[in-house]
NURO-976808 format. One line per 10 residues: their letters; for each residue y, x, z of C-alpha. Coordinates in Angstrom, 3 decimals, padded with zeros to 6 digits. Example, Ala and Ser with C-alpha at 12.3 -4.5 7.8 and 13.67 -1.06 7.14 Angstrom:
<recs>
as = -004.500 012.300 007.800  -001.060 013.670 007.140
</recs>
This chain:
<recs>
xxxxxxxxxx = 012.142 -010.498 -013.214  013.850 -007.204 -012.050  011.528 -004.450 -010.197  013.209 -001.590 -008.566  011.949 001.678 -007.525  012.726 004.507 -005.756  012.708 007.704 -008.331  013.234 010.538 -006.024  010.830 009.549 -003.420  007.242 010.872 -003.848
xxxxxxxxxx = 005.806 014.198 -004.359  006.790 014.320 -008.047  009.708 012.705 -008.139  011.353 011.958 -010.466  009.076 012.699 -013.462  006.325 010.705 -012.063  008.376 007.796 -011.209  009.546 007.699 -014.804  006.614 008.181 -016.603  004.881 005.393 -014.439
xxxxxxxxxx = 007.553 003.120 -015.014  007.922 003.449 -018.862  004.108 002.846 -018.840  004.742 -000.288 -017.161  007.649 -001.814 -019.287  005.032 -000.552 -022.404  002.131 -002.786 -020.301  003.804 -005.722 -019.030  006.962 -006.724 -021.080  006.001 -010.089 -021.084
xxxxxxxxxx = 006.249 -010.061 -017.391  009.017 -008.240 -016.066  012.883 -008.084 -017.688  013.721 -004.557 -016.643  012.347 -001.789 -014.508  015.436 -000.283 -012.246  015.136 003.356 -011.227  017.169 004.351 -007.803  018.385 007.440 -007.997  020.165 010.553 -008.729
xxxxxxxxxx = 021.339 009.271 -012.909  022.013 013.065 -013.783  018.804 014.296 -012.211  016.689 011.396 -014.039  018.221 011.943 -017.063  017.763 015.869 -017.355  014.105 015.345 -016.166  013.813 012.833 -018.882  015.210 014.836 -021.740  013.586 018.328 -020.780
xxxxxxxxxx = 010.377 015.911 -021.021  010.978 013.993 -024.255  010.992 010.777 -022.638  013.088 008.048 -023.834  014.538 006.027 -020.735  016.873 003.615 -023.137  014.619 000.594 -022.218  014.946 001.750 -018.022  018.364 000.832 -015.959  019.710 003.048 -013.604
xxxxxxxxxx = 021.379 002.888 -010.041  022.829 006.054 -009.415  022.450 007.326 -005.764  024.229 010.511 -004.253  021.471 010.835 -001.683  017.532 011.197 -000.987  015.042 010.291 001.690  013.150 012.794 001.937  009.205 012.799 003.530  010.540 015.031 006.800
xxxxxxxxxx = 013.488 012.855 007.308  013.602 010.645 010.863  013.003 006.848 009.575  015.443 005.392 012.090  018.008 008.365 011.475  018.478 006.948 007.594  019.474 003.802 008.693  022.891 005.433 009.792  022.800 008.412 007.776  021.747 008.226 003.913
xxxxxxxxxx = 023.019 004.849 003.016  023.766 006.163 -000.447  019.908 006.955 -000.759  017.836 005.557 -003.357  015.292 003.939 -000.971  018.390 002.558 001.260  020.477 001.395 -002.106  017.207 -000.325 -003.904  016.458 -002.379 -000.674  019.799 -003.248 -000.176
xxxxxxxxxx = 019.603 -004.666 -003.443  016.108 -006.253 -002.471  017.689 -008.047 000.245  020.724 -009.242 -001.988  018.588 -009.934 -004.249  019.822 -008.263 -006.852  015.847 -007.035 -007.891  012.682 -009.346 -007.166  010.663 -006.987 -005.913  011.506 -002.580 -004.787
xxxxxxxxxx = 008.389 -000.107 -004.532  008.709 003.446 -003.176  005.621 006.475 -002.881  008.578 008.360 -000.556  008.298 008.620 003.339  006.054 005.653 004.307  008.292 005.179 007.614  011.665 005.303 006.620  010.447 002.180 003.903  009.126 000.619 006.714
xxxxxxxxxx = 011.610 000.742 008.810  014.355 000.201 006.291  012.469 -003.125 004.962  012.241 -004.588 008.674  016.015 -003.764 009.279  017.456 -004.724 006.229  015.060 -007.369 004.898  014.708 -008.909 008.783  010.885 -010.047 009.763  009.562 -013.364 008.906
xxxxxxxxxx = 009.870 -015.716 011.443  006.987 -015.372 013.900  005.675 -012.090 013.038  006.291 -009.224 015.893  005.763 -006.168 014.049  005.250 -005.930 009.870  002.533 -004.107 008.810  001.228 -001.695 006.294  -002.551 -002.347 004.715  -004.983 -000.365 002.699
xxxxxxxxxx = -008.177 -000.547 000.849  -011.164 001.088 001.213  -013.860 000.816 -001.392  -016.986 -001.059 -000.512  -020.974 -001.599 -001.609  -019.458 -005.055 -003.166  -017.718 -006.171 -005.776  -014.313 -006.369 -003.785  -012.650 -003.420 -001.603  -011.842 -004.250 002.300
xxxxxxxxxx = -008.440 -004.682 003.522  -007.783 -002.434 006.971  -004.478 -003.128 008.848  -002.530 -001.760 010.454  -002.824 001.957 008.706  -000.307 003.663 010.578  002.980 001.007 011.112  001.540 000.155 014.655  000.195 002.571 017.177  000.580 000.513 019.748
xxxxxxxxxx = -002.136 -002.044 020.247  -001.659 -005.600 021.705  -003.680 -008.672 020.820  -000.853 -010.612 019.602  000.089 -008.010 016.714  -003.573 -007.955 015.772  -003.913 -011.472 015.751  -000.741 -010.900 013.418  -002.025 -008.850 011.305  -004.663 -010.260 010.640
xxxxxxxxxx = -003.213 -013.246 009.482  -001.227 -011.632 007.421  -004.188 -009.830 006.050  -006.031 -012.869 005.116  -003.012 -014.204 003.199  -002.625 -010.635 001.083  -006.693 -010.574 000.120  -006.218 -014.261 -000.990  -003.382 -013.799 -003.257  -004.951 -010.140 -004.840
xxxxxxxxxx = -008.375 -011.301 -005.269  -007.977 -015.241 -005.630  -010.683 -014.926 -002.531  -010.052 -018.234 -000.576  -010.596 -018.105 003.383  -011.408 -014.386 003.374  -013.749 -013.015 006.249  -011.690 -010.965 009.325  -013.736 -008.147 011.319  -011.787 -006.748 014.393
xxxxxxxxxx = -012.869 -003.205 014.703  -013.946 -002.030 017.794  -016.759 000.015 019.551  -019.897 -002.705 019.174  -020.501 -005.930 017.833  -020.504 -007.921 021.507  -018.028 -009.709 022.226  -016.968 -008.216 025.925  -016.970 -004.820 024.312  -013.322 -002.760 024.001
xxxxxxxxxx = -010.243 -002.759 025.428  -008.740 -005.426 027.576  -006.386 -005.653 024.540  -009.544 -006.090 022.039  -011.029 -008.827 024.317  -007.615 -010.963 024.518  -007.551 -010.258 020.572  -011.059 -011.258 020.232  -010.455 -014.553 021.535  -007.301 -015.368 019.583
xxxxxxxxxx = -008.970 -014.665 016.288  -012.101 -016.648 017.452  -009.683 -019.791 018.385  -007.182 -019.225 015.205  -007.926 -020.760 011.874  -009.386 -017.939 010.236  -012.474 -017.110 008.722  -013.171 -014.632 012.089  -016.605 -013.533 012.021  -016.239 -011.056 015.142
xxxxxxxxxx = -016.388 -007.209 016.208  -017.368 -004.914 013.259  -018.021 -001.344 013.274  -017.198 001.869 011.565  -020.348 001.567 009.458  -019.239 -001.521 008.746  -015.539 -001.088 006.620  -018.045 000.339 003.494  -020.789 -002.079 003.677  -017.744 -004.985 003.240
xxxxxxxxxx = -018.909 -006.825 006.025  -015.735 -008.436 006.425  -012.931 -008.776 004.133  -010.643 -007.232 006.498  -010.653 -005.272 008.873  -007.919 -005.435 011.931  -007.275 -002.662 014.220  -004.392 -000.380 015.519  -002.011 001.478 013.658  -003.562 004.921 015.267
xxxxxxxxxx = -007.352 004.097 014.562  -006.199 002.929 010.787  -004.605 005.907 009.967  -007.050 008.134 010.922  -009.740 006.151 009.120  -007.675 006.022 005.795  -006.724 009.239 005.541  -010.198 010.323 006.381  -011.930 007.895 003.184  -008.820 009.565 000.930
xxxxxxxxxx = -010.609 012.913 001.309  -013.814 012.069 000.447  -012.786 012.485 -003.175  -011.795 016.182 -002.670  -014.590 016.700 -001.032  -017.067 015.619 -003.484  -015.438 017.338 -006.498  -015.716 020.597 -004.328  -019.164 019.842 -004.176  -019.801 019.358 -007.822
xxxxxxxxxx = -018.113 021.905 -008.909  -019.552 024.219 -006.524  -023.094 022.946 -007.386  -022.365 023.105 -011.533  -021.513 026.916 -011.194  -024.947 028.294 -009.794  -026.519 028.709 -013.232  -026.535 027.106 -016.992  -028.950 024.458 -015.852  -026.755 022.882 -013.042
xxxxxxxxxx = -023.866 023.199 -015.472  -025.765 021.037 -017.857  -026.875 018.631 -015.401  -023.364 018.179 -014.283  -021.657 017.868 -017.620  -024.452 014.785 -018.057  -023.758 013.166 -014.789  -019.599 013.232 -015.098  -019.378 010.222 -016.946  -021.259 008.046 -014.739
xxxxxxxxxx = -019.902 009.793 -011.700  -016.485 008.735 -012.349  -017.272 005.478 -013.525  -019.424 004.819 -010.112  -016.304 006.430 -008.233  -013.627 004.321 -009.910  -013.139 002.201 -006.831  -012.770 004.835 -004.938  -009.480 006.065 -006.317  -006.010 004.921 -004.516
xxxxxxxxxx = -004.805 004.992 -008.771  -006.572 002.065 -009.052  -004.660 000.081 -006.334  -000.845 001.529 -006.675  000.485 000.535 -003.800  000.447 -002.002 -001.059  003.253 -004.433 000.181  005.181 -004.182 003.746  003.682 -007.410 005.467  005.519 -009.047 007.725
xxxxxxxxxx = 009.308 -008.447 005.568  011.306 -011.210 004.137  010.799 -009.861 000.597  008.456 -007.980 -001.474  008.534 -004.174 -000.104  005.983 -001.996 -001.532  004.734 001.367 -000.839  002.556 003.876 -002.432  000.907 007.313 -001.999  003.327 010.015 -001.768
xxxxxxxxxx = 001.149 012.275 -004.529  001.148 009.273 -006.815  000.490 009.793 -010.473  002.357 007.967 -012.944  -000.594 005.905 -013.281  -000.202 005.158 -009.708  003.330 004.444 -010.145  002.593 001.988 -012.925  000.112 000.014 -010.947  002.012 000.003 -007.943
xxxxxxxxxx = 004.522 -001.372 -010.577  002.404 -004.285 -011.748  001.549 -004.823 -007.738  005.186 -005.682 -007.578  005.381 -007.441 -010.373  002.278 -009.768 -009.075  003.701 -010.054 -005.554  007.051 -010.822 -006.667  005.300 -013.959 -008.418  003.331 -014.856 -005.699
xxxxxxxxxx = 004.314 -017.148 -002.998  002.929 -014.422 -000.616  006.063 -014.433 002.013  005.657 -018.442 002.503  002.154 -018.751 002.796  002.575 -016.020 005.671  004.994 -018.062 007.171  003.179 -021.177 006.919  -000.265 -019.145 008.605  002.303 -017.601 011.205
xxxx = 003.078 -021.142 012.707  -000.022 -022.653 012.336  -001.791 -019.949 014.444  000.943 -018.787 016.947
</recs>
């Protein structure tokens, strides 16, 4: 088991990506044979040494070149070949590594995995997926987060089975619940797009239990949630800054007088261990659906504890028979 990952993508790179990664070797030896860092091999080694960290057990591919978050996704595929995200999918495809993760520019791994990787057979457009914490014991899955804007009932009906597919093999879940999102719960509500999608999900094999709402991704009404790359962005980037948000708050509140401070310094612990779900750490990163191998991105301000569990994410993926069991669901349903 080889994992590669993209060092110089991601807010922090490379000290992040290094520091997650040597946490994950330390974690999961048993599991994976060597961690592969794409990337500049001068740059990762000064970062390394001004930090004290000992890379011996890490392999490195050295790359002249970087993606960069303002880069043009499409533009890369003609222009930074000698990247690290190009070079570490390359490798993906030639299977030189099992599985290649990246917290760089979101599009350019997207569109690098569906050019170089190819799409599974059946599947229009991949997809990228998120979770969103929920009042149960398991998140919900919303897809398409930003890979689609364009909405047509055959990509949702898509994604969607691709959805069901990913929840099963994270959370052993079998025949996981689908909610399309859309303005009310009636079925003639929406778009002519959301009514055609409506009925392909109600006559596919899937555990479709019909519209959901906004109010609904929180209260885990369904296991996933299916809706338009636009809409899915909006709504994920909107949960991510809850956190913020409430920290303000706190600390705003804990600074009025010695009694607030007290209260606060009481409620921390249980605060944090009530928000724990709520924190993108937790999940690492998420796979590119709809590739031909196990493409996975992550948060561009990963920590390295992001990095390391977006690490094990690949790790699990690569060991999953996720790509077949999306084929199989593909041409059952289409």
């Amino acid at each position: 088991m080889k994992i590669g990952i993209d060092a110089m993508g991601g807010d922090f790179a490379p000290l992040n990506e290094i520091m997650g990664a040597l946490s994950c070797v330390e974690e999961c030896s048993s599991k994976v044979d060597d961690i592969v860092l794409y990337g500049n091999q001068s740059t990762i080694e000064n970062v390394a040494k001004k930090n004290q960290l000992d890379i011996s057990k890490l392999s490195i591919v050295n790359c002249l070149d970087a993606v960069s978050m303002q880069d043009d996704p499409t533009e890369i595929l003609k222009t930074k070949k000698d990247s690290s995200l190009y070079r570490g999918i390359e490798d993906l495809k030639n299977k030189k590594i099992d599985a290649f993760a990246s917290a760089g520019n979101t599009g350019a791994t997207l569109a690098t995995s569906t050019v170089l990787l190819g799409r599974i057979p059946g599947v229009s457009r991949p997809t990228i997926a998120g979770f969103l914490p929920t009042t149960k014991s398991t998140p919900t899955l919303i897809l398409d987060v930003g890979a689609t804007i364009d909405q047509k009932s055959r990509f949702l009906l898509e994604f969607a089975l691709m959805g069901s597919i990913y929840f099963q093999s994270v959370y052993n879940k079998p025949n996981p619940s689908i909610g399309l999102l859309n303005v009310g719960e009636e079925e003639t509500k929406g778009t002519d797009e959301l009514r055609e999608a409506y009925k392909l999900l109600k006559n596919s094999s899937l555990n479709f239990i019909g519209n959901v709402e906004g109010r609904d991704i929180l209260a885990g009404t369904s296991d996933v949630v299916v809706c338009d790359g636009y809409v899915g962005n909006v709504i994920l980037k909107f949960a991510e800054s809850f956190i913020p948000l409430l920290k303000q708050k706190v600390k705003e509140y804990s600074q009025k007088s010695i009694i607030t401070k007290i209260q606060t310094a009481i409620s921390i612990p249980a605060l944090r261990g009530a928000l724990q779900g709520l924190d993108y750490e937790e999940y690492g990163g998420v796979p590119v659906l709809g590739v031909n191998r196990i493409s996975v991105v992550g948060h561009g301000s990963s920590t390295p504890k992001a990095i390391k569990n977006m690490l094990k994410r690949s790790i699990e993926l690569a060991n999953s028979n996720l790509i077949d069991k999306i084929q199989s669901s593909i041409k059952l349903n289409t």
